[in-house]
C-alpha positions, 0 to 999 in steps of 0.5 A: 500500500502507499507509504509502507514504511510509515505502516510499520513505524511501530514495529519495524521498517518495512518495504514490499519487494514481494515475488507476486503469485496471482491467483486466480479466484471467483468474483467480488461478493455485492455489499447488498448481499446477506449478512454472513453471520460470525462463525460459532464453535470449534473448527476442526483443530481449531477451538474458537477462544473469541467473537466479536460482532460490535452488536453495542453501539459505541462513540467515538473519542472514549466510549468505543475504547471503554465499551471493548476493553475486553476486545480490543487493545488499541494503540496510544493515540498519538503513538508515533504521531500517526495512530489516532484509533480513540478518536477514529473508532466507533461501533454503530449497527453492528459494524466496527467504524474506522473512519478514515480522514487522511490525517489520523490514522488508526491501530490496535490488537483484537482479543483481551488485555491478556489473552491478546499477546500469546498466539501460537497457532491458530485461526484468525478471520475478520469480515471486512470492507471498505468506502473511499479511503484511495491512497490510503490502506489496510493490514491486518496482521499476526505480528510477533509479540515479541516484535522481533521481525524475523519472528515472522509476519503474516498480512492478510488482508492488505492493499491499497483500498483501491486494489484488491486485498492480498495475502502477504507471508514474510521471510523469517530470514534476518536480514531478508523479512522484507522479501514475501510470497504474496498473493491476490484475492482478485477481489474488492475492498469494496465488497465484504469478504471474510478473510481467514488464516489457520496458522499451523506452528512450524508447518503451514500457513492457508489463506482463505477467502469466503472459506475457500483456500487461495493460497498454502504456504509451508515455509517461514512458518512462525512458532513464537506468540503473536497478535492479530491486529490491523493498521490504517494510515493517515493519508489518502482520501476520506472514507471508512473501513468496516469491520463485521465481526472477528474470531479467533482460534486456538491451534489444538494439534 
C-alpha cells in the first residue's frame, strides 16, 4: 500500500519487494448481499477462544475504547504521531467504524488485555470492507509479540483500498523479512469478504477467502506468540473501513 514504511513505524521498517503469485479466484461478493453471520464453535483443530460482532453501539473519542476493553487493545493515540484509533473508532449497527480522514490514522490488537499477546497457532478471520479511503490502506496482521521481525509476519488482508486485498507471508530470514510470497484475492475492498488464516506452528500457513483456500504456504512458518491486529494510515482520501465481526482460534494439534 502507499507509504509502507510509515505502516510499520511501530514495529519495524518495512518495504514490499514481494515475488507476486496471482491467483486466480471467483468474483467480488455485492455489499447488498446477506449478512454472513460470525462463525460459532470449534473448527476442526481449531477451538474458537473469541467473537466479536460490535452488536453495542459505541462513540467515538472514549466510549468505543471503554465499551471493548475486553476486545480490543488499541494503540496510544498519538503513538508515533500517526495512530489516532480513540478518536477514529466507533461501533454503530453492528459494524466496527474506522473512519478514515487522511490525517489520523488508526491501530490496535483484537482479543483481551491478556489473552491478546500469546498466539501460537491458530485461526484468525475478520469480515471486512471498505468506502473511499484511495491512497490510503489496510493490514491486518499476526505480528510477533515479541516484535522481533524475523519472528515472522503474516498480512492478510492488505492493499491499497483501491486494489484488491492480498495475502502477504514474510521471510523469517534476518536480514531478508522484507522479501514475501504474496498473493491476490482478485477481489474488492469494496465488497465484504471474510478473510481467514489457520496458522499451523512450524508447518503451514492457508489463506482463505469466503472459506475457500487461495493460497498454502509451508515455509517461514512462525512458532513464537503473536497478535492479530490491523493498521490504517493517515493519508489518502476520506472514507471508512468496516469491520463485521472477528474470531479467533486456538491451534489444538
Amino acid at each position: 500500500m502507499p507509504q509502507r514504511t510509515s505502516i510499520r513505524a511501530a514495529f519495524a521498517v518495512a518495504v514490499l519487494a514481494a515475488g507476486l503469485t496471482i491467483v486466480p479466484f471467483g468474483t467480488s461478493t455485492p455489499a447488498e448481499a446477506a449478512a454472513v453471520n460470525a462463525p460459532r464453535g470449534n473448527i476442526g483443530k481449531f477451538k474458537q477462544t473469541f467473537v466479536q460482532e460490535f452488536r453495542t453501539n459505541a462513540a467515538a473519542g472514549g466510549p468505543f475504547a471503554k465499551k471493548y476493553a475486553s476486545s480490543w487493545q488499541p494503540y496510544p493515540d498519538g503513538m508515533s504521531n500517526m495512530y489516532w484509533s480513540g478518536k477514529m473508532i466507533k461501533a454503530r449497527n453492528g459494524i466496527m467504524d474506522v473512519t478514515l480522514d487522511g490525517k489520523h490514522g488508526a491501530a490496535g490488537t483484537f482479543g483481551s488485555p491478556t489473552g491478546a499477546w500469546g498466539h501460537k497457532g491458530g485461526k484468525f478471520s475478520v469480515r471486512a470492507k471498505a468506502t473511499g479511503g484511495n491512497g490510503n490502506g489496510a493490514a491486518f496482521m499476526l505480528w510477533p509479540t515479541s516484535n522481533v521481525w524475523s519472528d515472522g509476519e503474516i498480512d492478510y488482508p492488505e492493499a491499497n483500498f483501491e486494489d484488491a486485498p492480498m495475502a502477504h507471508h514474510h521471510s523469517m530470514k534476518p536480514g531478508n523479512e522484507v522479501n514475501a510470497i504474496s498473493t491476490s484475492t482478485r477481489v474488492s475492498w469494496r465488497d465484504w469478504h471474510v478473510y481467514s488464516v489457520e496458522w499451523v506452528p512450524g508447518k503451514s500457513v492457508k489463506y482463505l477467502l469466503d472459506g475457500k483456500v487461495i493460497s498454502t504456504v509451508t515455509r517461514d512458518v512462525p512458532r513464537t506468540a503473536h497478535r492479530y491486529m490491523f493498521q490504517v494510515g493517515n493519508w489518502g482520501k476520506p472514507g471508512h473501513l468496516f469491520i463485521d465481526w472477528v474470531a479467533t482460534y486456538r491451534y489444538t494439534g
